[in-house]
Legacy VTK file of the C-alpha trace (Angstrom):
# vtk DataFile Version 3.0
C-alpha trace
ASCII
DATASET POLYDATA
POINTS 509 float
-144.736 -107.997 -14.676
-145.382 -106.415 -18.509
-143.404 -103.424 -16.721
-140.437 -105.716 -15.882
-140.469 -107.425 -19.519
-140.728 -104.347 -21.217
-137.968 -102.261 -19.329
-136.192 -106.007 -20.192
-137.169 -105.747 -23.739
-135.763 -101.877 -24.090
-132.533 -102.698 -22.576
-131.679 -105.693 -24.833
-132.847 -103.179 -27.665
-130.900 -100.606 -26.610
-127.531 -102.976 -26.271
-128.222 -104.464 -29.788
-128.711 -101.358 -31.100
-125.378 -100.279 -29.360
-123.873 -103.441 -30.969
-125.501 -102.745 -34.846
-124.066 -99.736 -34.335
-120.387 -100.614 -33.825
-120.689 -102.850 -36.649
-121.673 -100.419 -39.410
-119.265 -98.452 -38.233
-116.298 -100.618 -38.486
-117.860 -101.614 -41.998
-117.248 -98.098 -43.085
-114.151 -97.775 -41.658
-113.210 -100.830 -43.347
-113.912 -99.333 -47.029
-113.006 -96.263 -46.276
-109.692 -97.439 -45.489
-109.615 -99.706 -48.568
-110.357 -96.230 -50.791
-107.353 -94.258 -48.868
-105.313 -97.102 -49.505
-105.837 -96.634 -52.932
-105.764 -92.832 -53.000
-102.508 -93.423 -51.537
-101.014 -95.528 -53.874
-102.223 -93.672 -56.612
-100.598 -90.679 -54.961
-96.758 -92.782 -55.063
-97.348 -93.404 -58.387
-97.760 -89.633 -59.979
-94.852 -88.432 -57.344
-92.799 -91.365 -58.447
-93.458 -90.236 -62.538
-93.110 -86.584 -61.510
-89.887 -87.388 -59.636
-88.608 -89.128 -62.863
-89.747 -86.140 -65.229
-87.810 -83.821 -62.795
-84.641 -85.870 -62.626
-84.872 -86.425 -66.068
-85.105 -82.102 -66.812
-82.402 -82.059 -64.132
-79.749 -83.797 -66.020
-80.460 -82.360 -69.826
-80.085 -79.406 -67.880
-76.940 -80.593 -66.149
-75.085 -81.961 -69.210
-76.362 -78.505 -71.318
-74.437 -76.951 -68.524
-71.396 -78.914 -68.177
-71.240 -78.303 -72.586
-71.885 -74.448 -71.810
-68.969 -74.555 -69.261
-66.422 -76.695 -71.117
-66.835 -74.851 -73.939
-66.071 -72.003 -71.608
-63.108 -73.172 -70.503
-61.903 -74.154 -73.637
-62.156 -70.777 -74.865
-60.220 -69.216 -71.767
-57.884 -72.059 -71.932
-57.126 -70.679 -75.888
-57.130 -67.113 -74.465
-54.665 -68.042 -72.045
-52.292 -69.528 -74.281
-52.909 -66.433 -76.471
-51.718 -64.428 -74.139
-48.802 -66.491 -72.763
-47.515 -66.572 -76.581
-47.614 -62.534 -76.345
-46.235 -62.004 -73.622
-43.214 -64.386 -74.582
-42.860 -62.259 -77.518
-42.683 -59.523 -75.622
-40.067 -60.338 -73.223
-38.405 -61.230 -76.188
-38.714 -57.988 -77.697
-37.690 -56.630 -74.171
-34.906 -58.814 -74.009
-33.960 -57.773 -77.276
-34.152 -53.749 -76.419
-32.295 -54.428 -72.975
-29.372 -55.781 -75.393
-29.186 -53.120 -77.503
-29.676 -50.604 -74.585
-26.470 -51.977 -73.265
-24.608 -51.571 -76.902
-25.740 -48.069 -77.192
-24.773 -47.493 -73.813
-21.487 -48.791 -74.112
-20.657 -46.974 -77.111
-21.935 -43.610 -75.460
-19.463 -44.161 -72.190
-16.423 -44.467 -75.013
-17.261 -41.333 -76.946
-17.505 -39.464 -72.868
-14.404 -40.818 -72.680
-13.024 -39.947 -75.893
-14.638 -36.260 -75.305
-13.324 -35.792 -72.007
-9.456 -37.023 -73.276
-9.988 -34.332 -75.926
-11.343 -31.911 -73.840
-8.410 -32.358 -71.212
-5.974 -32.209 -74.008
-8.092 -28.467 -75.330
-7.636 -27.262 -71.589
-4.087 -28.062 -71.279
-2.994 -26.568 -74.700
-5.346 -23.574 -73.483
-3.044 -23.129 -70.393
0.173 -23.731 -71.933
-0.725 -20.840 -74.374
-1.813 -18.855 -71.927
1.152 -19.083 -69.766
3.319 -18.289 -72.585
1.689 -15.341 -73.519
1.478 -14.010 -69.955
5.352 -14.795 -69.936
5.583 -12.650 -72.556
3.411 -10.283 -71.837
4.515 -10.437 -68.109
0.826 -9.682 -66.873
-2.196 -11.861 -65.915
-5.050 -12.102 -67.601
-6.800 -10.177 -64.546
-4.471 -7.559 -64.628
-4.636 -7.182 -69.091
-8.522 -7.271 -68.477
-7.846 -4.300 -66.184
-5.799 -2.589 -68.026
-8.022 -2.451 -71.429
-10.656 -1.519 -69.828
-9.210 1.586 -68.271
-7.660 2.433 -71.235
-11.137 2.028 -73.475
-12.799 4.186 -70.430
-10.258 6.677 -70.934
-10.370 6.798 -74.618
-14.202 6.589 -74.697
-15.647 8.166 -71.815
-17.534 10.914 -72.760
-19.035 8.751 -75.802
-19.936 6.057 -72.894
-21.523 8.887 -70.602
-23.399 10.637 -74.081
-24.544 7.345 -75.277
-25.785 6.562 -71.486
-27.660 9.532 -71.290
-29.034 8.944 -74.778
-30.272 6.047 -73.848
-31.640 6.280 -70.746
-33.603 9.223 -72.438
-34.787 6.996 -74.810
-35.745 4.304 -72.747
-37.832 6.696 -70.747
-39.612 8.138 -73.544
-40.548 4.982 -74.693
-41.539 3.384 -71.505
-43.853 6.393 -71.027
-45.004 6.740 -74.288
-46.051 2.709 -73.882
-47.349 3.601 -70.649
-49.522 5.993 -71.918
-50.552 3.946 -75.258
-51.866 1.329 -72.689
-53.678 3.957 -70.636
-55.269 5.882 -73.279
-56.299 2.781 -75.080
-57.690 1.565 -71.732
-59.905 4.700 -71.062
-60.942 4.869 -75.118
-62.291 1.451 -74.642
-63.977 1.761 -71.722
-64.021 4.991 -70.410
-66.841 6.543 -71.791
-69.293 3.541 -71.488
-70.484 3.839 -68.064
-72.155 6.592 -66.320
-72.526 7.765 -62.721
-76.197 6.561 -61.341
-76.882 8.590 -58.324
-79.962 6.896 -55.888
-82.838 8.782 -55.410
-84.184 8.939 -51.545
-86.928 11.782 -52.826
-90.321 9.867 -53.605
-92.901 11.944 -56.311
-96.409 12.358 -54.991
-99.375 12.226 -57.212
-100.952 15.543 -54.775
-100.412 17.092 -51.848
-103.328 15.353 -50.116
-101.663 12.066 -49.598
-98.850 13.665 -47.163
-102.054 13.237 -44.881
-102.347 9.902 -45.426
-99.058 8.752 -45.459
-98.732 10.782 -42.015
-101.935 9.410 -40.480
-104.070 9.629 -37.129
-101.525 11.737 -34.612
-99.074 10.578 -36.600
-99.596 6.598 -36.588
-99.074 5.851 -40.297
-95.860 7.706 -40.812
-94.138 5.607 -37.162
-95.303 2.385 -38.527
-93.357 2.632 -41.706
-90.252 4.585 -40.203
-90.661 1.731 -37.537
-90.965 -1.590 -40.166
-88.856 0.359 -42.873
-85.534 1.185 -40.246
-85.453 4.929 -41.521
-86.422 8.594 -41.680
-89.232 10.221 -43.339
-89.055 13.874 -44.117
-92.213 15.683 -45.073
-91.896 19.464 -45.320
-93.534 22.024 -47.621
-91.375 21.257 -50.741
-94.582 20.172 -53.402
-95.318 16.810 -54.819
-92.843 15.197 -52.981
-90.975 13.467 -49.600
-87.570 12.778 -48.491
-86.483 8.593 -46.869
-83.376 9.676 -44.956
-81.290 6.988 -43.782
-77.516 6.310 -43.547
-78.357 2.458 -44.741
-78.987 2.535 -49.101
-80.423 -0.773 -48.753
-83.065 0.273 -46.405
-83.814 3.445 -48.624
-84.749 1.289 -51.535
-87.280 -0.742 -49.392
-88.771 2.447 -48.247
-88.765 3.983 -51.561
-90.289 0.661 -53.183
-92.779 0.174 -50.373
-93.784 3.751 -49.995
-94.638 4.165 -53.862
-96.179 0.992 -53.908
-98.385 2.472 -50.368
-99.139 5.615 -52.732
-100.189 3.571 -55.954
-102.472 1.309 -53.923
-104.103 4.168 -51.332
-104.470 1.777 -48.240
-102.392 3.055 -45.837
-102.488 1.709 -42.544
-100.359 -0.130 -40.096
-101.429 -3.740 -41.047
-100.787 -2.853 -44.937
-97.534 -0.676 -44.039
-96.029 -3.965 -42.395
-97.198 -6.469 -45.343
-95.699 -3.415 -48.320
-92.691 -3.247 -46.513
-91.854 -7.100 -46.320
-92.458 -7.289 -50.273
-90.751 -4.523 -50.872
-87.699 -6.250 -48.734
-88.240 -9.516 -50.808
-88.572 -7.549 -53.841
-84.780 -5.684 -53.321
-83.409 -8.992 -52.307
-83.977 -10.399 -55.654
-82.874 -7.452 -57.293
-79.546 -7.339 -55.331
-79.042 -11.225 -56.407
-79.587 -10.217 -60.322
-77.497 -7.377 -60.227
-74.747 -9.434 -58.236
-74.655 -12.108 -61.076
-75.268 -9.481 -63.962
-72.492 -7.821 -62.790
-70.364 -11.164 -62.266
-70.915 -12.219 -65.622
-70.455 -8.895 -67.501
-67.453 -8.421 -65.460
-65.833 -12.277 -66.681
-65.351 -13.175 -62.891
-67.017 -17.057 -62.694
-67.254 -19.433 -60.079
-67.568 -17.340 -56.990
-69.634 -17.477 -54.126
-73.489 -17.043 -54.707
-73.615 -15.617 -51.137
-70.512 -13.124 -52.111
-72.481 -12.437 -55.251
-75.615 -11.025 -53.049
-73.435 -9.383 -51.169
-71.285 -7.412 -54.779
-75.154 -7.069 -55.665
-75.672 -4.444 -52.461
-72.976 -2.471 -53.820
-75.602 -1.269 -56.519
-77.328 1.003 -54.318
-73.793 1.750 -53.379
-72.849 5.379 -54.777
-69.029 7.566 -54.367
-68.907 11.168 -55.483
-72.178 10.473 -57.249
-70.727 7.296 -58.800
-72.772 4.304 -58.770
-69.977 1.726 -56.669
-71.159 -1.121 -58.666
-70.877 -0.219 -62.211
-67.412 1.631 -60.771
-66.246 -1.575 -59.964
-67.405 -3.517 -63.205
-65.494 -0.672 -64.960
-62.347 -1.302 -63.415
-62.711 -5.287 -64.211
-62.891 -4.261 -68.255
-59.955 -1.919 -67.355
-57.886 -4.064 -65.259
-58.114 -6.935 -67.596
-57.209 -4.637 -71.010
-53.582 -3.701 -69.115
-53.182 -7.011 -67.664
-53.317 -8.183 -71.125
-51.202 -5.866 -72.389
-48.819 -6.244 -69.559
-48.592 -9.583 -69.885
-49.794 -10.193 -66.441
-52.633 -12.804 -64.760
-55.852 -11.428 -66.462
-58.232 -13.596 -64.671
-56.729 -12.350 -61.449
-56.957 -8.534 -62.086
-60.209 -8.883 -63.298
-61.420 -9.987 -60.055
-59.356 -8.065 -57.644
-60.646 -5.088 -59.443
-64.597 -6.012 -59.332
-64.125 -6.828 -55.623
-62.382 -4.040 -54.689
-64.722 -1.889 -52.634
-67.015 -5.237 -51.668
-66.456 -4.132 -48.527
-68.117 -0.487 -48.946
-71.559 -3.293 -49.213
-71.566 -3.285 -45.016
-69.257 -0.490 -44.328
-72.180 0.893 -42.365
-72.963 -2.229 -39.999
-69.168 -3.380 -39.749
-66.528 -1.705 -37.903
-62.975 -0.765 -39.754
-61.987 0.475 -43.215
-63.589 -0.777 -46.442
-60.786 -2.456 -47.913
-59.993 -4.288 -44.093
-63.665 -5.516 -44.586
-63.606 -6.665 -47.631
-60.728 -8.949 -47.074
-62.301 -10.700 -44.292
-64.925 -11.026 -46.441
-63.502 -12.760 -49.524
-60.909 -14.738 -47.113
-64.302 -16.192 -45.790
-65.846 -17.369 -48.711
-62.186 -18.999 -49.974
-61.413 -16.074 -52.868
-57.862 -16.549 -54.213
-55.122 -15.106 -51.833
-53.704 -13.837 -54.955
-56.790 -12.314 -56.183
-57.217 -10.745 -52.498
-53.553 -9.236 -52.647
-54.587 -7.428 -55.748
-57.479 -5.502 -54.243
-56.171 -5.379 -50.578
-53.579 -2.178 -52.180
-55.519 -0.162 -53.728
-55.947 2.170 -51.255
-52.501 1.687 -49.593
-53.297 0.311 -46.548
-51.557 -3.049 -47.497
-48.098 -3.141 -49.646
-47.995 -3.989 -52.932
-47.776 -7.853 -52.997
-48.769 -9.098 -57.229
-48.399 -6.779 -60.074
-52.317 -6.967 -60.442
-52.305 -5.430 -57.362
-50.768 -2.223 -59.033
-52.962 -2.636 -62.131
-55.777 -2.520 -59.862
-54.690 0.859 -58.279
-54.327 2.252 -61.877
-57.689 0.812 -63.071
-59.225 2.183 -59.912
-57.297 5.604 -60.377
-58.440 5.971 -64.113
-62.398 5.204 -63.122
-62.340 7.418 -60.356
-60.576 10.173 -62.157
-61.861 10.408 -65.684
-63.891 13.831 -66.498
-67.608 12.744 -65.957
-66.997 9.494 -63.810
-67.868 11.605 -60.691
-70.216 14.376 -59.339
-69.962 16.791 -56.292
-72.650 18.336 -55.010
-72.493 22.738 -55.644
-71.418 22.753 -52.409
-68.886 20.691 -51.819
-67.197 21.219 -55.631
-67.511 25.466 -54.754
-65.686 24.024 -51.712
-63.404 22.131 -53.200
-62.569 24.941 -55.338
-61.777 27.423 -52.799
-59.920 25.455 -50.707
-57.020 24.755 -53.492
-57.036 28.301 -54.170
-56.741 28.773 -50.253
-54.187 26.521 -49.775
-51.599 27.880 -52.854
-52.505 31.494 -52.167
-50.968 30.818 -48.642
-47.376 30.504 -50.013
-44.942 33.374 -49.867
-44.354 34.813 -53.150
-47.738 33.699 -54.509
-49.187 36.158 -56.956
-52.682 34.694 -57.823
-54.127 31.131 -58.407
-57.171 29.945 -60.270
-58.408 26.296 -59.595
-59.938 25.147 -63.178
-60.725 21.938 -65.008
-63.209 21.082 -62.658
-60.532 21.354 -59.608
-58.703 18.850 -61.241
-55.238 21.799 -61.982
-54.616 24.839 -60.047
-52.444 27.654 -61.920
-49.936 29.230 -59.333
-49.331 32.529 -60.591
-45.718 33.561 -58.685
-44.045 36.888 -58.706
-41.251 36.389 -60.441
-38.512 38.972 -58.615
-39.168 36.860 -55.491
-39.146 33.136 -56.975
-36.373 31.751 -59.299
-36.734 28.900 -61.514
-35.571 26.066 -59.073
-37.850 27.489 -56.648
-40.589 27.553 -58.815
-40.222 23.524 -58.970
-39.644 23.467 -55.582
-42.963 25.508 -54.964
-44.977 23.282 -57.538
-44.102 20.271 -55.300
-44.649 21.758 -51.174
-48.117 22.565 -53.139
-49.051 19.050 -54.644
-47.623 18.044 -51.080
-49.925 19.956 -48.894
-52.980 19.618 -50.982
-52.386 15.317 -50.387
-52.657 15.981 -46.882
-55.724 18.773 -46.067
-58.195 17.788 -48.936
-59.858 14.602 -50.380
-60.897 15.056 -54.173
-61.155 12.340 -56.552
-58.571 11.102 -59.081
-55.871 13.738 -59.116
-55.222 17.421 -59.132
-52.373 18.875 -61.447
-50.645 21.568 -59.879
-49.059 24.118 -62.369
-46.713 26.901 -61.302
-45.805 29.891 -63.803
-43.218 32.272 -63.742
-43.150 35.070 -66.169
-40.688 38.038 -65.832
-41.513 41.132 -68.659
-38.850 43.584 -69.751
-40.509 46.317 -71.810
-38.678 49.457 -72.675
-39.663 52.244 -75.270
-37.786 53.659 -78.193
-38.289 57.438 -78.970
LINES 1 510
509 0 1 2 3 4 5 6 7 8 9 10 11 12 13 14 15 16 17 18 19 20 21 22 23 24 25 26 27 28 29 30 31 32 33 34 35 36 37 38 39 40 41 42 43 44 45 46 47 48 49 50 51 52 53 54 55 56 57 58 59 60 61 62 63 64 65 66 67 68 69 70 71 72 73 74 75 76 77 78 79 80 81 82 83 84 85 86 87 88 89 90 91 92 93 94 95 96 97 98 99 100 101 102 103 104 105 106 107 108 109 110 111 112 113 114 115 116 117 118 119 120 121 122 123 124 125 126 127 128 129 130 131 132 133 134 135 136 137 138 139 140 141 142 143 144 145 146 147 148 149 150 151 152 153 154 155 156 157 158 159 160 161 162 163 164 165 166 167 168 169 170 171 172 173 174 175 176 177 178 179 180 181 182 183 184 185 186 187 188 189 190 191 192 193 194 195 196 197 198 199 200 201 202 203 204 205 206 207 208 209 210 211 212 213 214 215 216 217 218 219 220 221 222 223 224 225 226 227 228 229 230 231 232 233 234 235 236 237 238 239 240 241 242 243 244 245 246 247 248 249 250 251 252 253 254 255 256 257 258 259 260 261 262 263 264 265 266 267 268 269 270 271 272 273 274 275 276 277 278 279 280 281 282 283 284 285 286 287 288 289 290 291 292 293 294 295 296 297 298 299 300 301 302 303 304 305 306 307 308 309 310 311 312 313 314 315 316 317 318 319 320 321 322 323 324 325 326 327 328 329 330 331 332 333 334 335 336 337 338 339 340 341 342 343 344 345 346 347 348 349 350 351 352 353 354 355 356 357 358 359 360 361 362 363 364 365 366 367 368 369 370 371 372 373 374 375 376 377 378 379 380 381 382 383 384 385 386 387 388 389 390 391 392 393 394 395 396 397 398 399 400 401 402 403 404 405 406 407 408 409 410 411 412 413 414 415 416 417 418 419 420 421 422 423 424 425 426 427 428 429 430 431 432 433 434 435 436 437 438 439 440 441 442 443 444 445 446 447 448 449 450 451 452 453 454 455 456 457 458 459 460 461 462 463 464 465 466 467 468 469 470 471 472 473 474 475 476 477 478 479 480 481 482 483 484 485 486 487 488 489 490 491 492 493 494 495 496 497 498 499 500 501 502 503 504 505 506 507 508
């Protein structure tokens, strides 16, 4: 029964409890609902004065603007009117011109009109006078015209023919004599400034003992540089030095370059051949660059290519008759330009078409066809001027004469070539040379003797003179200079000079 009573007991505790419960927590609710309440309202009350401040800053800032842009449009509005008033003015001004325009125009279509009455009235009296004196004459004017110039022909003929002669004599003495003013002004100025560099292929050797080294193990040093370097090495029993042989000057210099730089550091090898011969490439590269933009700039030809400039830069290894083809060619700018001037043609244009004239000599070796062919493609693929291009395209005659710089250029190229000093020939080929002008006049009929002199730059025909007259002394002179164009090449020119000289010698006793 106290088991009953108490399980009674918990159970009416545990639903008051329940009950208490509830209540407490619907008295909190209650107050806390009372304190969001507030919390709220105090909440409507700050937005409410911060929603006033704002709309309050919003319109000062409103009406400052509206002032800002009235005032703004005031001012435009008194710009406007500014510039209506001007331009009112100046269609009045126009208006004004357009009026007086017309006046002066007027006034100029009565004096035509006065001029051309006059003018008619000139040309009719003209006629009338000439009619009567052709009446009374009974010629035309054709036919007096005629007839006073016969009879002043007659009269004066062999003054007209003397006086003709006299002055084409004189005009050709003083076109030459300008001719060669120019020329020898030319050469004075920059003839004698330049010298021929010939490139070495023969490398020094500090002793004979490093031909070993630079040969190697069977021969393994010596085919890894000919292999990495693209050319020929020569070592025979000539002392303290080698020979690089190869048809490329380009490749030369790398071989000479690397090889000396092999020598100077003594570790010769395969491994070090290969690395010496790639600086040594690198190392000529930069040097062909500078000397393609030295020679741009000494030269006064801007604004080309920097790839065409590397490839005027090769031309410095570059060598003709012992001439070094790059300072040849800047030459011929200085002396291009300096007749230009004087000839009053385009300066700029001869300068260039003389410095690019052998470009094409700079890959002569790895592109098929003649130097001058190459070196137009060349400068019609980096965009040169077509004019400056017909300038260097003649100087060798392959292409006609198309600019008057292309003749200067011809000359300029003529006078570098040909001047005493500008180029050498090996003993061979100048003892050559030599012979074969006194070969060729000796083989003429009536040919006494003939000595090739000034450097084989004149032979001296010595003719017997019972077999040759005068006229065919001239004659001579000319099959000579004629045959001597065709069978040798020789640079600049060769003078050919044919003497006749007939001795009458009798004694007195």
């Amino acid at each position: 029964m106290s088991l009953k009573v108490i399980l009674m007991l918990l159970l009416l505790a545990a639903v008051f409890g329940t009950a208490f419960g509830y209540f407490l927590r619907w008295i909190v609710s209650l107050g806390k609902r009372g304190s969001m309440e507030l919390q709220i309202k105090q909440m409507m009350l700050e937005a409410k004065e911060d929603a006033k401040r704002i709309t309050e800053g919003a319109e000062k800032k409103a009406e400052k603007i509206i002032e800002e842009r009235t005032k703004e449009l005031k001012e435009k509005e008194a710009d406007l009117k500014k510039t209506e008033e001007r331009f009112i003015r100046k269609e009045e001004l126009l208006d004004k011109r357009q009026s007086d325009l017309d006046e002066e125009s007027e006034a100029i279509k009565a004096q035509a009109e006065h001029v051309k009455e006059v003018r008619e009235k000139v040309e009719s009296t003209l006629e009338q006078r000439e009619q009567e004196l052709q009446n009374l004459a009974k010629l035309t004017t054709e036919d007096a015209k005629k007839e006073l110039l016969t009879q002043v022909a007659k009269t004066h003929e062999e003054d007209i023919n003397v006086r003709l002669q006299k002055l084409e004599r004189d005009g050709e003495e003083r076109y030459e004599s300008r001719a060669r003013e120019i020329l020898t002004t030319a050469i004075h100025r920059i003839g004698n400034n330049l010298q021929a560099d010939v490139i070495s292929t023969t490398v020094a050797l500090p002793n004979d003992e490093i031909k070993g080294k630079i040969i190697g193990k069977e021969g393994r040093n010596i085919r890894a540089f000919e292999r990495a370097a693209g050319v020929d090495v020569i070592i025979d029993d000539t002392p303290g030095a080698i020979t690089i042989s190869s048809f490329d000057p380009i490749r030369r210099q790398v071989a000479r370059v690397a090889l000396e730089n092999l020598i100077i550091d003594g570790r010769i090898q395969p491994a070090k051949i290969e690395e010496t011969v790639e600086k040594a490439r690198e190392e000529i590269n930069v040097i062909i660059k500078k000397r393609g933009e030295e020679a741009a700039f000494e030269a006064g030809v801007l604004n080309l290519d920097p790839k065409l400039l590397i490839v005027l830069g090769r031309l410095h290894f570059r060598t003709s008759y012992g001439q070094n083809v790059l300072a040849h060619s800047i030459e011929m700018a200085h002396l291009a330009a300096i007749i230009a001037e004087e000839l009053g043609a385009n300066v700029q244009v001869a300068r260039a078409g003389a410095l690019l004239h052998d470009i094409g000599k700079a890959v002569d070796h790895e592109v098929t066809g003649t130097h001058v062919e190459i070196g137009r493609r060349i400068l019609q693929k980096f965009n040169v001027d077509p004019e400056v291009i017909k300038a260097m395209e003649a100087h060798h005659e392959e292409y006609p004469y198309s600019n008057p710089e292309s003749y200067i250029v011809q000359v300029a190229d003529a006078i570098s070539g040909g001047r005493p000093g500008a180029r050498r020939d090996s003993v061979e080929n100048y003892i050559k040379r030599l012979a074969d002008l006194e070969g060729i006049a000796n083989n003429f009929p009536g040919v006494e003797k003939s000595y090739a002199i000034s450097a084989g730059r004149e032979v001296r025909v010595f003719v017997k003179p019972e077999e040759i007259t005068d006229l065919q002394a001239r004659q001579l002179a000319r099959d000579i200079a004629l045959k001597i164009e065709n069978e040798l090449n020789y640079p600049g020119e060769v003078k050919v000079n044919v003497i006749r000289e007939s001795r009458s010698i009798e004694f007195a006793r």
